[in-house]
C-alpha positions in Angstrom: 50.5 -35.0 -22.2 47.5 -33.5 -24.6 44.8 -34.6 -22.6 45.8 -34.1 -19.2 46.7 -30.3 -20.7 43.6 -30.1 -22.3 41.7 -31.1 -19.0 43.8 -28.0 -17.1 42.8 -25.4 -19.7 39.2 -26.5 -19.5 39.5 -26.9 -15.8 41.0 -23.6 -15.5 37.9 -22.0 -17.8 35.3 -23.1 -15.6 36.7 -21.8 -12.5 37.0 -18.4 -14.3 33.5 -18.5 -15.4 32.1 -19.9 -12.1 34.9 -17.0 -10.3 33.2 -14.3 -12.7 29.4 -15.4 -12.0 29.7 -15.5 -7.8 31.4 -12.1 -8.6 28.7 -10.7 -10.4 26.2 -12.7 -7.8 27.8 -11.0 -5.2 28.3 -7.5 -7.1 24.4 -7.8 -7.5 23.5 -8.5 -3.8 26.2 -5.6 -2.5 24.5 -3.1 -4.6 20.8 -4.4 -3.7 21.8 -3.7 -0.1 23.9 -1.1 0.1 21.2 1.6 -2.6 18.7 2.5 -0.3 21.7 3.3 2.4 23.6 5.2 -0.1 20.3 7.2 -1.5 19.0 8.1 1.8 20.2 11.7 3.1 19.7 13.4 6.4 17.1 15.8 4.7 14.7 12.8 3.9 14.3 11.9 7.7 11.6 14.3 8.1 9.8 13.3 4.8 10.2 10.0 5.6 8.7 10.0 9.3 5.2 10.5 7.4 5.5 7.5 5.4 6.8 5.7 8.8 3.4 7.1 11.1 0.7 5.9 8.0 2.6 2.6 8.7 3.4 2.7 12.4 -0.8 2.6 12.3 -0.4 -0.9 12.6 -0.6 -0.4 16.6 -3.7 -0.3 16.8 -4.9 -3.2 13.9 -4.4 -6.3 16.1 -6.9 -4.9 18.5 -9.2 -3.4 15.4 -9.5 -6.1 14.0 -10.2 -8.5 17.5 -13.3 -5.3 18.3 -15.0 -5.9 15.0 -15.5 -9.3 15.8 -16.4 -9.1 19.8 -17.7 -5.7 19.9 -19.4 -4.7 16.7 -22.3 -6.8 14.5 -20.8 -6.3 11.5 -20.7 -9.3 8.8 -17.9 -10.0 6.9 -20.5 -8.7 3.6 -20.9 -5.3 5.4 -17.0 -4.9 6.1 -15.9 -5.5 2.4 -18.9 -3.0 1.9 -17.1 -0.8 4.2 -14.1 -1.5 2.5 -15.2 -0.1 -1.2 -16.3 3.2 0.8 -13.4 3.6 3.0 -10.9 2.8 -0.7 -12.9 5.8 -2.0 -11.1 8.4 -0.7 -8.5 7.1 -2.3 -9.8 7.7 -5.6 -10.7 11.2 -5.3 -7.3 12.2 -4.2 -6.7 14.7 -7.1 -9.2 16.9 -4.8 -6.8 17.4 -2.2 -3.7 17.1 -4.2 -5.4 20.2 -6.4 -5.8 21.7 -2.8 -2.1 21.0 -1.6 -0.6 22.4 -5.1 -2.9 25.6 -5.5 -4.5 26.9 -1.9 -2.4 28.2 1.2 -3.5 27.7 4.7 -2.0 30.4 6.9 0.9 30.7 3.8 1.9 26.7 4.1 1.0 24.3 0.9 2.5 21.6 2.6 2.8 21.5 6.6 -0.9 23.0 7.0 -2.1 19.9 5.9 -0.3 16.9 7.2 -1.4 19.1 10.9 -4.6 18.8 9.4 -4.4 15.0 8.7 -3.0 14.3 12.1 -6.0 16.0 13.4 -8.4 13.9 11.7 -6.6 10.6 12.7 -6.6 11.6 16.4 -10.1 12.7 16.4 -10.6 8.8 14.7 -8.9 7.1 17.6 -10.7 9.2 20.5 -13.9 8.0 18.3 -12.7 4.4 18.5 -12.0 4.7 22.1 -14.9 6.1 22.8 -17.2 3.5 21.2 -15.0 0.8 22.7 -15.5 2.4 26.7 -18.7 2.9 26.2 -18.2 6.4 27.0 -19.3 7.9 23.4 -23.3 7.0 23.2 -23.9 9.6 20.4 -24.8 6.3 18.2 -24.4 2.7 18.2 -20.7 1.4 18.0 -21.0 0.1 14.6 -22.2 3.7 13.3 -19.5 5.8 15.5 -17.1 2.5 13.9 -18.1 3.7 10.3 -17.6 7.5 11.0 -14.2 6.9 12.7 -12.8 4.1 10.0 -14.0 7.3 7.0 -12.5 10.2 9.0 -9.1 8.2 9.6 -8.9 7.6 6.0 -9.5 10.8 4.9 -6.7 12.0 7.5 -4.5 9.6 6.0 -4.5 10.4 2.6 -4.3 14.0 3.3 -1.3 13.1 4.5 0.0 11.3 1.7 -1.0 13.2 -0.8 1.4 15.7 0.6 3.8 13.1 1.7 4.2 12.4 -2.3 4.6 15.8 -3.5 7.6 16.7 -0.9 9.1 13.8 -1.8 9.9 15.4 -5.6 11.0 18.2 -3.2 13.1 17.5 -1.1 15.7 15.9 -3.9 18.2 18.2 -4.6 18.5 19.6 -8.6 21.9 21.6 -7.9 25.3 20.7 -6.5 26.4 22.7 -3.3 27.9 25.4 -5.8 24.3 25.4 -7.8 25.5 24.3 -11.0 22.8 21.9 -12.3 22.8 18.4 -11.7 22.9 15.8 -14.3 19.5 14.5 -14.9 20.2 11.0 -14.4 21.4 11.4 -11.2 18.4 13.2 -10.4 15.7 11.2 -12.0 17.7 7.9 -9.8 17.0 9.9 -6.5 13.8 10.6 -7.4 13.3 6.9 -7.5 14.8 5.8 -4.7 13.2 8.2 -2.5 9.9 6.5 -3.4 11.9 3.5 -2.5 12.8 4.6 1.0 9.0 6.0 1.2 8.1 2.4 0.9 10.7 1.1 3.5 9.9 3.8 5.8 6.3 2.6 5.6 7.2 -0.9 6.1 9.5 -0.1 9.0 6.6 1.5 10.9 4.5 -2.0 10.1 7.3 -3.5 11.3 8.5 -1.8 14.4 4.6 -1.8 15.9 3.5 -5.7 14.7 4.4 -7.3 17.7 3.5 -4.5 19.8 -0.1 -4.7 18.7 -0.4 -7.8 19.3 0.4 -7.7 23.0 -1.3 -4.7 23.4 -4.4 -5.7 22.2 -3.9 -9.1 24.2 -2.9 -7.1 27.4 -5.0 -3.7 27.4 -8.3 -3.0 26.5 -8.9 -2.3 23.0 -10.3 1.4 24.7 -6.3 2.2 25.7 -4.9 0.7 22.9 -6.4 3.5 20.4 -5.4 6.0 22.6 -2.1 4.8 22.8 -2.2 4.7 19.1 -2.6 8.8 19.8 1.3 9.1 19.6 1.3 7.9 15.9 -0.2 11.3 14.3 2.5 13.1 16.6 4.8 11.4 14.5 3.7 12.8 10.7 3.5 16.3 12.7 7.0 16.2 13.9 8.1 15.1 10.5 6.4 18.1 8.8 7.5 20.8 11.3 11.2 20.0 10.3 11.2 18.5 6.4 13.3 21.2 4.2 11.6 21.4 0.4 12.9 22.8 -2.8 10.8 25.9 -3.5 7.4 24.8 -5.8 5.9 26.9 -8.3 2.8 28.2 -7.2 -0.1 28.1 -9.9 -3.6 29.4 -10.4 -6.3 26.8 -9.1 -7.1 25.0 -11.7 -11.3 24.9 -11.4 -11.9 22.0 -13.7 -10.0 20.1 -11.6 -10.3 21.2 -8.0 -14.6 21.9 -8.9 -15.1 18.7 -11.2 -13.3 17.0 -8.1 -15.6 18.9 -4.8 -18.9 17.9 -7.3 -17.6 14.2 -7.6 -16.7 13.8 -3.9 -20.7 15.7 -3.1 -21.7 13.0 -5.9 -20.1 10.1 -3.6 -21.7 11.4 -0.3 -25.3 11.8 -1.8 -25.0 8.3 -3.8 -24.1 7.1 0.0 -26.5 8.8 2.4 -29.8 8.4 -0.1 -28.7 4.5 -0.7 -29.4 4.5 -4.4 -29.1 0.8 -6.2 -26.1 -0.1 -6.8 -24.3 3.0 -5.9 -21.0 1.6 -5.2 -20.9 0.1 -8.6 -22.4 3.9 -10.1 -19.8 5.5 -8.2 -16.8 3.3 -9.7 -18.1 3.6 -12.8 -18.0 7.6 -12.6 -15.3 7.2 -10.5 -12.8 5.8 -13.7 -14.6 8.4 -16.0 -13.6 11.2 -14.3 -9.9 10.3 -13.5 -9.3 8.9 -16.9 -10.3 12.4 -18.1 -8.2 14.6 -15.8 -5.3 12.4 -16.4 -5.8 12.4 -20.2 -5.9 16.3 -19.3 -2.8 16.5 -16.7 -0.3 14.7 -19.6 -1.4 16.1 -22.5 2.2 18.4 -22.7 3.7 15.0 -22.9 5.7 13.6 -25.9 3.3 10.7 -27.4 5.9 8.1 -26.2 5.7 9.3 -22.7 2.3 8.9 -22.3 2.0 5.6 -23.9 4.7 4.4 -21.2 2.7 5.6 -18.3 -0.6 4.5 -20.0 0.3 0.8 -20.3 2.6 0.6 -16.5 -0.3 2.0 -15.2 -3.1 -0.3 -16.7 -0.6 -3.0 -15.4 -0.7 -1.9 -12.1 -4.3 -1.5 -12.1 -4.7 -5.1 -13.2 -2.3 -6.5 -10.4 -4.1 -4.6 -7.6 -7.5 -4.9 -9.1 -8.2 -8.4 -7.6 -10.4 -9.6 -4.9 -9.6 -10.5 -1.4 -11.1 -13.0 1.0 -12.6 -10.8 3.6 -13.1 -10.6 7.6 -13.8 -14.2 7.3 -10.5 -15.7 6.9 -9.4 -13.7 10.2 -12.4 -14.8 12.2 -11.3 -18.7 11.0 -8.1 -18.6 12.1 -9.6 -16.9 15.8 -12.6 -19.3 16.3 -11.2 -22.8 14.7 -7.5 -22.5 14.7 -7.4 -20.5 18.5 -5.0 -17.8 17.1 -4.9 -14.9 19.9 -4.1 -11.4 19.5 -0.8 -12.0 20.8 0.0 -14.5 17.9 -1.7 -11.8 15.3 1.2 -9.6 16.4 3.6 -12.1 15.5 2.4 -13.0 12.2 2.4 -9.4 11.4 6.0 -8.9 12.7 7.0 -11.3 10.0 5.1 -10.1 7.3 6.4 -6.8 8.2 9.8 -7.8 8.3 9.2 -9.7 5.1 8.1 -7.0 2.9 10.8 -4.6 4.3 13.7 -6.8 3.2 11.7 -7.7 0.0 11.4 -3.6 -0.5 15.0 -2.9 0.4 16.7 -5.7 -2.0 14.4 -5.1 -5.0 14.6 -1.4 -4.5 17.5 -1.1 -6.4 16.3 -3.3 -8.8 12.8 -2.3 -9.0 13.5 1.5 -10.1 16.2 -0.5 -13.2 13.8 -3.1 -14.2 10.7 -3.0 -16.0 7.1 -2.9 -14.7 6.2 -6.4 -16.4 9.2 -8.2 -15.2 8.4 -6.8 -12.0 4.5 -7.9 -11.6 5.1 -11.0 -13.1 7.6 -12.3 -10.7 5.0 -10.7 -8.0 2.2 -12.7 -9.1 3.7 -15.8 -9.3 5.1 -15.2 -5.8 1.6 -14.7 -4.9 0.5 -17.7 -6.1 3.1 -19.9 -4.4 2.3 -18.4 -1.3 -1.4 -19.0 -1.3 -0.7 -22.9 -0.7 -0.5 -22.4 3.1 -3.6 -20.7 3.4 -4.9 -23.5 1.7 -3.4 -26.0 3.9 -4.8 -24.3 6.8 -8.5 -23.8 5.4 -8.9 -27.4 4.2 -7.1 -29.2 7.7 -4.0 -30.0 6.6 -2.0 -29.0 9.2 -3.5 -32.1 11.4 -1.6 -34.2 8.6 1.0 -31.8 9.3 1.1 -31.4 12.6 1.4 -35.5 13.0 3.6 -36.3 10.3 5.8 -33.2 10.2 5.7 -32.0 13.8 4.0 -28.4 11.9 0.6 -27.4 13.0 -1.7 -24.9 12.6 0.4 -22.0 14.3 3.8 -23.3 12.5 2.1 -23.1 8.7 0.4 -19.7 9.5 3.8 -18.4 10.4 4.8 -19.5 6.7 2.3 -18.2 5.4 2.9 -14.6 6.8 5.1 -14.4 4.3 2.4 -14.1 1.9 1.1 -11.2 3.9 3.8 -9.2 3.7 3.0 -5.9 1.5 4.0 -6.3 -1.7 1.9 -4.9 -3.2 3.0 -1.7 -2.2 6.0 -2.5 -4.3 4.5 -3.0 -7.3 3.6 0.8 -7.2 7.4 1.8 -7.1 7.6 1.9 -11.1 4.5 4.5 -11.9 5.6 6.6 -8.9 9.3 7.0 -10.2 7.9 7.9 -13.8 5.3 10.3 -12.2 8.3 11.7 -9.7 10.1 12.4 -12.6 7.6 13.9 -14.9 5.8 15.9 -13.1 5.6 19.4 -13.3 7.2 21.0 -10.3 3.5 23.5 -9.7 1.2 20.4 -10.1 3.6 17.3 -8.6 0.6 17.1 -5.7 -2.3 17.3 -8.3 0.2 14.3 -10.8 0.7 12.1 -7.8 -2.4 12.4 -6.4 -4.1 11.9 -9.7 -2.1 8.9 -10.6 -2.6 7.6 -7.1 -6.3 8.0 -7.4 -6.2 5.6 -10.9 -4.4 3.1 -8.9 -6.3 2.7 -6.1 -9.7 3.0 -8.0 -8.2 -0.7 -8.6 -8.8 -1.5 -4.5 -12.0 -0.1 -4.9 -12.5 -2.7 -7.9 -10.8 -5.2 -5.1 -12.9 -4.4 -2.9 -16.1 -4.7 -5.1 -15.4 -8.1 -6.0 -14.4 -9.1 -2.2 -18.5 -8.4 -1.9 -19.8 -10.1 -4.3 -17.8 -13.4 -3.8 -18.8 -12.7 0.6 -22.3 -13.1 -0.9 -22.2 -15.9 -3.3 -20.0 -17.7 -0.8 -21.3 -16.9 2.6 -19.1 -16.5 5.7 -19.6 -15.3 8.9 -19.0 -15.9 12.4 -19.0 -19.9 13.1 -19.9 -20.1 9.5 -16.6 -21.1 7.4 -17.8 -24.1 5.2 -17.7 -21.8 2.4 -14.4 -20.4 3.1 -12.4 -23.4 1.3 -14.3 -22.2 -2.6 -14.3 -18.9 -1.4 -10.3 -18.5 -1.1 -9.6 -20.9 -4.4 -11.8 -18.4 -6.5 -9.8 -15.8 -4.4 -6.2 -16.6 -5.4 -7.1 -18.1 -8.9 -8.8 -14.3 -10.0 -5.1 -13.1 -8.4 -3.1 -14.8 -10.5 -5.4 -14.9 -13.9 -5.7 -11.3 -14.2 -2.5 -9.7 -13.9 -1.3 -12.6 -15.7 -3.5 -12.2 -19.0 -3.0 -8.2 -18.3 1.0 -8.8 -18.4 0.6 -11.1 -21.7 -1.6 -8.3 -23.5 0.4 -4.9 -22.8 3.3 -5.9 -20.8 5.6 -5.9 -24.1 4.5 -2.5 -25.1 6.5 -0.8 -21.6 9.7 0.3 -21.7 
């Protein structure tokens, strides 16, 4: 009969479509998972242990973050001043990475200075460990705090800075009978090993979360940051054995390298003379002076080039420039919600393990798609996974906790999630386009340049942290506050890169 006919052929349709769709579902998810495995080589291990120690620093945050609070007198005010100081190092990266491209220590560009790094990081943790034993009387512990916090950062992103320029080097640009690679292929594997740089990152978060926590909750917080001495072994063994690709070797370039020493000198007098407002002076010179060299690092570019970087990079700036809630959130969850440092270490596990899965599934997809897709669907994620610190700051999780069988411990484990770092994904796009760009004798000086732009966008972060500290005031037993403080938080998160994405997110490509 027609109908019944007609009913088979439609029948058999839909089950073709809804065959074809799981397919392609399941095509999708097979190639999310399987990229980073099929794009990591045995030559990145060593590269990739650097990225794995900056994150494997985690060890010692649990019992950090527990010292500020019991040992040192430090408001919540003074650490998000901290914070803007200890993000500037970030911004003046193009220093070292002029220094890594252009000036050989002992004939090494490279190795020289992750050693060097290393060095400052353990001479941070014997700081910390001093001030913590009591045996390091130099200066107060807040002061020897401050000294140690700078000279681990500075370590670190000596490190990095040279982390990013081996990774352009260690992909490969011939086949194993040196004819030439396509440049597709190339330009892929130079994104995906910013992909794995990420993973390897998380991976180190990961693998040390819970171990901080029980550390920290077990040992004093003196043996926990000498424990946390292993962790610049780590980046050294990494750099003894990474193979590169040969770099050009250049000329220092003066207006660089000089313009960069004067700005850092700049920083340090602002800071030790305590002039007005210097933070604010020092970000505000801070984005002249990197705007200039960039303008003068890309000006071999074709038009359209720069015009792609330009706008992914003002995107990225808007989606990290936003404020966060400070020390006071933490010290909330110790004093009113009883959260111990063994519990920290499980919240971080799961934020860890969070962010890696979130990096190695959107990997694939992150270095296809483009930048405003990508910080779009970040923000909104963001925004939906404010609600349970909102549930926890207002008391909800007694209505929770009797209704539901949830309390304060169960919601703070859902809301890990929302700690996880993703916003070290968001940087995935403008690292592949610098990766690829850049010229092979200034890939330091590009990456640390472009890093620099981006993370004058923490110190921005980090600015506005501050002033919302001291318009909404939180300290130690002190939390009424907190409830406006975190809605003013999360709504500039989401309005910004929002309104950011709306305005310029058409014009990249």
């Amino acid at each position: 009969m027609p109908v019944p006919e007609h009913k088979s052929v439609n029948d058999g349709t839909v089950a073709a479509s809804q065959s074809g769709q799981l397919a392609h579902v399941a095509a999708v998810l097979h190639r999310a998972v399987v990229a980073p495995v099929r794009a990591f080589r045995i030559t990145y291990l060593p590269l990739l242990m650097v990225y794995f120690a900056y994150g494997a620093l985690g060890l010692i945050a649990v019992a950090q973050g527990f010292w500020e609070k019991k040992g040192l007198t430090l408001s919540p005010t003074e650490l998000a001043q901290l914070g803007v100081w200890l993000a500037l190092p970030w911004a003046i990266k193009m220093v070292f990475g002029e220094l890594v491209d252009t000036v050989a220590i002992l004939g090494s560009r490279r190795r020289i200075y992750v050693f060097l790094g290393a060095a400052m990081v353990a001479t941070s943790l014997v700081m910390m460990a001093g001030a913590a034993g009591g045996w390091l009387t130099f200066a107060k512990p807040d002061t020897i705090y401050i000294a140690a916090s700078l000279l681990a950062v500075i370590g670190v992103v000596l490190q990095d800075v040279v982390a990013d320029a081996m990774s352009t080097e260690v992909v490969n640009r011939t086949q194993p009978d040196g004819s030439p690679r396509p440049q597709a292929e190339i330009d892929y594997d130079l994104g995906m090993v910013q992909a794995l740089g990420r993973l390897a990152l998380y991976l180190g978060i990961l693998l040390t979360a819970r171990a901080a926590g029980w550390l920290a909750q077990t040992l004093s917080y003196e043996t926990v940051f000498l424990i946390g001495l292993v962790i610049p072994l780590i980046s050294v063994t990494g750099a003894v054995f990474v193979r590169l690709e040969a770099s050009e070797s250049r000329p220092t370039d003066w207006r660089i390298l000089g313009g960069g020493l004067a700005f850092g000198a700049f920083v340090v007098g602002v800071g030790v003379l305590g002039v007005p407002f210097g933070q604010e002076v020092i970000f505000v010179v801070s984005m002249a002076v990197i705007v200039a060299m960039l303008i003068r690092v890309t000006h071999d570019l074709a038009p359209e080039v720069r015009r792609r970087i330009a706008y992914a990079a003002i995107l990225i700036f808007a989606f990290r420039a936003v404020p966060g809630v400070g020390a006071g959130y933490s010290w909330f969850t110790m004093d009113k919600l009883g959260f111990d440092e063994e519990f920290f270490g499980r919240l971080n596990e799961i934020g860890a393990f969070l962010g890696l899965a979130a990096a190695w599934l959107l990997s694939d997809a992150i270095t296809r798609q483009p930048v405003a897709r990508v910080l779009l669907w970040l923000t909104i994620g963001g925004l939906i996974l404010a609600v349970p610190n909102f549930m926890l700051v207002m008391g909800a999780y007694e209505w929770t906790d009797r209704v539901l069988g949830i309390g304060a411990r169960g919601i703070a484990l859902i809301d890990a999630a929302a700690q996880s770092p993703l916003v070290q994904v968001s940087m995935i796009p403008l690292l592949t386009l610098t990766a690829i760009y850049a010229p092979p004798a200034q890939r330091a000086t590009w990456f640390a340049l472009m890093a620099s732009f981006m993370n004058l966008a923490l110190v921005a972060g980090q600015l506005q942290t501050k002033y919302l500290n001291q318009v909404f005031h939180v300290n130690r037993g002190a939390y009424d506050n907190l409830p406006a403080l975190l809605a003013v938080v999360v709504a500039i998160g989401f309005i910004v890169p929002i309104v950011t994405i709306l305005m310029v997110g058409r014009r990249v490509r």
